[in-house]
C-alpha positions as CSV (number, residue, x, y, z in Angstrom):
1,X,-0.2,-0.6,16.1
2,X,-1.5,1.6,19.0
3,X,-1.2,-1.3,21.9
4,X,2.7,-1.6,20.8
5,X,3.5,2.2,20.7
6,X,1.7,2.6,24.2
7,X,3.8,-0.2,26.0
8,X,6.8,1.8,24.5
9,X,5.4,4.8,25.5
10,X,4.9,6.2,22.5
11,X,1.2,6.6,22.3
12,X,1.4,10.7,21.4
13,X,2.2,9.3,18.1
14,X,-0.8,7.9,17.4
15,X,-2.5,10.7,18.5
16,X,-1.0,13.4,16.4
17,X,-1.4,11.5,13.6
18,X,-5.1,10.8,14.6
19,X,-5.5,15.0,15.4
20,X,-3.9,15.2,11.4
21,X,-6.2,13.1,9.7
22,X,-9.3,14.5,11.5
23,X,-8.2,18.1,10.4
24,X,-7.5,17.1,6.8
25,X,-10.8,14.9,6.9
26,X,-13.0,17.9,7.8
27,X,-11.3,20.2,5.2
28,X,-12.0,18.0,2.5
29,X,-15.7,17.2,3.9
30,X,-16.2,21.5,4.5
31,X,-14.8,22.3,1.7
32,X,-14.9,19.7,-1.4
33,X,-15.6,21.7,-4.1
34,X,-12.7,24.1,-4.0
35,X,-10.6,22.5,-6.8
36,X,-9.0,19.5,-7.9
37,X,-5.4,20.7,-6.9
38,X,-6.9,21.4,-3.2
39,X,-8.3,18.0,-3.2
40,X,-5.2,16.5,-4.7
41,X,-3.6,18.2,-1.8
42,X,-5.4,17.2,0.7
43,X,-5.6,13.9,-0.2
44,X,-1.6,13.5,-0.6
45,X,-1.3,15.1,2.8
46,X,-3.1,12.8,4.6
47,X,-1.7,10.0,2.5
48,X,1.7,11.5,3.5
49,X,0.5,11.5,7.3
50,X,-0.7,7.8,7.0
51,X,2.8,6.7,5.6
52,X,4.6,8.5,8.6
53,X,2.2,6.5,10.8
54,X,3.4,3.1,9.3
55,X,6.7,3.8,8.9
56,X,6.7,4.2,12.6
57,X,4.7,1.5,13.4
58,X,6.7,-0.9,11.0
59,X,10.4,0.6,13.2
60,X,8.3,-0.6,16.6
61,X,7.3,-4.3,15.3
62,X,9.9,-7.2,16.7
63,X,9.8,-9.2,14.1
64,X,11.8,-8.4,10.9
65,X,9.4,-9.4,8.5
66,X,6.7,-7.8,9.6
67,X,8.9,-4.9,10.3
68,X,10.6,-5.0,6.7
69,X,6.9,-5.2,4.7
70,X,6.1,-2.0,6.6
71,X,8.6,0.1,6.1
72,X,8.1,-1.1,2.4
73,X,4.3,-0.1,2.2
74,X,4.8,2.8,4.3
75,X,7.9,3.8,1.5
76,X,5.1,3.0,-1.4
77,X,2.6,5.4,0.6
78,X,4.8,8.1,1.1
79,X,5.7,7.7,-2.6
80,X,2.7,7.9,-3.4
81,X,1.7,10.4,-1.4
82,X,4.5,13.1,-2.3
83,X,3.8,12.0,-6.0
84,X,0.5,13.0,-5.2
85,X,1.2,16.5,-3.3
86,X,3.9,17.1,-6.1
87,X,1.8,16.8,-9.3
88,X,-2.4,18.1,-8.0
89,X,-2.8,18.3,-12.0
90,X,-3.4,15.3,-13.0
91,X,-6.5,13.7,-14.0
92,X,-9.7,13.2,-12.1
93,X,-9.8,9.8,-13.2
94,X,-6.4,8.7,-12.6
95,X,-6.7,10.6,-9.4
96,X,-9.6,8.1,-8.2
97,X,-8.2,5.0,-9.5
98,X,-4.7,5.6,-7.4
99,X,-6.0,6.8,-4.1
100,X,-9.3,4.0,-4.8
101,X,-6.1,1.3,-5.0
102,X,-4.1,2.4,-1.9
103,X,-7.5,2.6,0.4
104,X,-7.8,-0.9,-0.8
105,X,-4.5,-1.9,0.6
106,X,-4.7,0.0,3.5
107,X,-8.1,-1.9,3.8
108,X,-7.0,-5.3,3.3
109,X,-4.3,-4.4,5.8
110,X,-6.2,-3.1,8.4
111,X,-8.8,-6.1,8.2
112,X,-6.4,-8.5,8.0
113,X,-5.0,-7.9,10.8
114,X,-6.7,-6.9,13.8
115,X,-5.0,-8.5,16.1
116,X,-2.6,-5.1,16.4
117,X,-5.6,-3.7,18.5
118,X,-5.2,-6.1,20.8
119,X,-8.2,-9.0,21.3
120,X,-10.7,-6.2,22.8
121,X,-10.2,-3.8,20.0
122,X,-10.3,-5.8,16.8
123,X,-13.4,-4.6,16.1
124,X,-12.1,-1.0,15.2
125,X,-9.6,-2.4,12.8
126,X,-12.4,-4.7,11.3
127,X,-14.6,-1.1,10.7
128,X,-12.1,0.7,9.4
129,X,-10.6,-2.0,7.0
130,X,-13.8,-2.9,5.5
131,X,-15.0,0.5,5.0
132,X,-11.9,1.4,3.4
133,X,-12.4,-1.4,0.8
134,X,-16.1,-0.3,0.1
135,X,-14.4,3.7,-0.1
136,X,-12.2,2.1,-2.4
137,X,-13.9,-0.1,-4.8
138,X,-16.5,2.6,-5.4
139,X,-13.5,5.1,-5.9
140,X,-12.2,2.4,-8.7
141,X,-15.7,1.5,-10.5
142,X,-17.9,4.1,-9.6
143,X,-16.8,6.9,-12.3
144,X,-19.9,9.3,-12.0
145,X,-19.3,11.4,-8.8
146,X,-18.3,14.6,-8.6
147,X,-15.2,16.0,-7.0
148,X,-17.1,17.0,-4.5
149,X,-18.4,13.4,-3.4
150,X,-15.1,12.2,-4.1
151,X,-13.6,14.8,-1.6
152,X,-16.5,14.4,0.7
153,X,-16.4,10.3,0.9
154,X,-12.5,10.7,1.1
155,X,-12.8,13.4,3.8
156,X,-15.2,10.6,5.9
157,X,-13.0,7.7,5.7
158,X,-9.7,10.2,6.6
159,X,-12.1,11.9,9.3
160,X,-12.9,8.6,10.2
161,X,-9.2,7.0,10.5
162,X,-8.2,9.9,12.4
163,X,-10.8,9.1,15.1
164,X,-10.1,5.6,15.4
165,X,-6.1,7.0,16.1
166,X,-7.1,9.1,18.5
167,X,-9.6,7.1,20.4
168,X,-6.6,4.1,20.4
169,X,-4.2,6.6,21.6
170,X,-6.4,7.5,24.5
171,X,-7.4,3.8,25.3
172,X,-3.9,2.5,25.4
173,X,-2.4,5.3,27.2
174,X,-3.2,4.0,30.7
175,X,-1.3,0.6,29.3
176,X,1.9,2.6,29.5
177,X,1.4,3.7,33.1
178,X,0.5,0.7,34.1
179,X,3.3,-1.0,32.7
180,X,5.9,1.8,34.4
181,X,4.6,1.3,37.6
182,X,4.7,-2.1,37.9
């Protein structure tokens, strides 16, 4: 995602929406115990944040298919995301089991394909797919934890995402000025 924004000069995006997720990430690692509602909260923003960040992504693909199975996961994240924001109330457990499900996804997705990193960078995507399954598959079957290890591993992985954005962002950037100049 990050090597096509930055030959379209659009590498910022990447960035603020790396900047976002670290924020939100150390909230929720800081501060995990304030309540369910503040970790529903959290957690839809940066759900909310991630669905920006492929919507825009999916707009900047060539190819229509790829570019119409973004837009319709981004749509399903920001869904999700809002539902999420909209309704903090709802149970602990069905709170784990969605956002364990879409971490999945976004998992699978990120893993999948590495070859938006460019050949260099796969590894990033790799590292933060997988872990994103692990997050997610304990989320699912791992009932126990508290709300605050549930806000804390949540606020890692987001933490986490948010760094991998922003060191992309950084990376690519000199790919747009060398492109300009040439």
């Amino acid at each position: 995602m990050a090597s096509a924004e930055a030959k379209d000069g659009y590498w910022w995006i990447g960035l603020i929406a790396g900047v976002a997720n670290v924020v939100i990430g150390v909230l929720l690692v800081i501060s995990p115990r304030r309540s369910l509602s503040a970790l529903a909260w959290l957690a839809g923003a940066a759900i909310i944040v991630w669905g920006v960040r492929q919507a825009v992504a999916a707009l900047r693909q060539p190819d229509q298919f790829d570019r119409s199975g973004g837009l319709a996961v981004a749509l399903l994240t920001l869904g999700f995301g809002i539902a999420v924001v909209a309704v903090p109330d709802v149970s602990l457990r069905l709170l784990r089991i969605l956002i364990g499900i879409a971490v999945i996804v976004w998992g699978l997705m990120d893993a999948g394909r590495p070859e938006l990193a460019g050949r260099s960078r796969w590894w990033g995507f790799l590292v933060r797919g997988l872990g994103s399954v692990a997050l997610g598959l304990a989320l699912i079957f791992w009932p126990e934890p508290t709300v605050s290890l549930i806000g804390i591993l949540l606020g890692i992985l987001i933490l986490l995402w948010g760094l991998i954005e922003i060191v992309a962002s950084i990376v690519f950037r000199p790919i747009r000025s060398a492109a300009r100049s040439v």
